[in-house]
Phi, psi and omega in degrees: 000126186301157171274006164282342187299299183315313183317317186304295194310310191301336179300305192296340164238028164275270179011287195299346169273004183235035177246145176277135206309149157268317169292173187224174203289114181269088176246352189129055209279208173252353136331298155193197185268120165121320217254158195284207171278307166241172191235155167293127178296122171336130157279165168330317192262350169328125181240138200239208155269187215252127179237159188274135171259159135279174160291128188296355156251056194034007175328164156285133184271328178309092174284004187049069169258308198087018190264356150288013186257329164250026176253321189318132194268325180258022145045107198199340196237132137240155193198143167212129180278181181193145196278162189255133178301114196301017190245294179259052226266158185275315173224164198307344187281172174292313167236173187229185155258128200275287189266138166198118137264159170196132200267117239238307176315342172257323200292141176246022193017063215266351179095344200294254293274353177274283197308345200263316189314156160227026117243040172097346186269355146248152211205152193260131166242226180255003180302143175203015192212097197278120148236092166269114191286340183188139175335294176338290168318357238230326162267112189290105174271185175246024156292337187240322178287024227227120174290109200326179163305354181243012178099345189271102179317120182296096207298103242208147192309332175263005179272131164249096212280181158182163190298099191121313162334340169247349175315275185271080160297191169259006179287328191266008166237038157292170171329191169227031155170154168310320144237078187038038190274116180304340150324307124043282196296132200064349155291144161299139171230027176248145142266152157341122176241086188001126191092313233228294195106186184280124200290140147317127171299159221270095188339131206318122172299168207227128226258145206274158182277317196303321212081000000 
């Protein structure tokens, strides 16, 4: 390697010290202790963790079909159905998921297991930020991905939530038809969701300047 190179490279991270940080101070913040004061704002499409939806009349949207457990690239999901009591049912289908877990420690959060469901029910939210103290935690039951009675994710003690962060799933930007036809675009293809209502569709896009 020529000795310019070396010059080059050190120029390039003396640079980096008079650029503004993307992180912030882990000082004790007003969330809780160690976390920061503010968060870097989300882009829209951020996939974050994940949750299980109901239905606005609080049915389980989760049919046990499994096919985000078999789409999953990092086999991070498990999921096992179960037929539904025909006296009470968890969800309008014949079966629902008795079992769902997803392992954190695997997930890359790529979003198929959202585009693969076919009713919506699981969905990414803006969370991203894990503190686990021990493997376990770290695998999601569906006790903990299952959205409370008001619709609402369930905050668990090493997650650091903030305001909004449940807002823009990833349930309302799915494709804008099963194989992305820009026609589409800006129709509902969901249902309704407990808390939330039917989500806004996912805003026109703006043809890029770059080419």
């Amino acid at each position: 390697m020529a000795d310019g190179s070396y010059l080059k490279g050190f120029a390039v991270t003396f640079k980096k010290l008079f650029e503004d940080r993307v992180t912030g101070d882990y000082r004790g913040g007003k969330a809780k202790e160690g976390a920061p004061d503010e968060k870097r704002v989300k882009p829209e499409r951020f996939h974050g963790r994940h949750v299980l939806n109901r239905y606005e009349d609080g049915m389980e949207k989760c049919i046990g079909c499994e096919l985000c457990a078999g789409v999953c690239p990092a086999k991070c999901i498990y999921v096992r159905g179960a037929d539904n009591d025909p006296v009470e049912p968890t969800s309008p289908g014949e079966r629902f998921g008795y079992v769902y877990e997803i392992n954190y420690l695997r997930c890359i959060h790529c979003d198929l297991c959202v585009e693969a469901c076919p009713t919506q029910a699981i969905t990414e939210s803006k969370l991203f930020e894990f503190s686990f103290t021990n493997r376990s935690d770290a695998i999601y039951t569906k006790d903990e991905l299952l959205v409370d009675d008001d619709g609402k994710p369930k905050q668990l003690p090493w997650e650091d939530w903030r305001l909004g962060e449940d807002q823009l799933t990833s349930g309302w930007m799915r494709a804008t038809s099963p194989a992305g036809d820009h026609r589409y675009e800006g129709v509902v293809h969901w249902a309704g969701e407990l808390g939330y209502g039917v989500r806004d569709p996912e805003p026109a896009q703006e043809e890029s300047s770059d080419g």
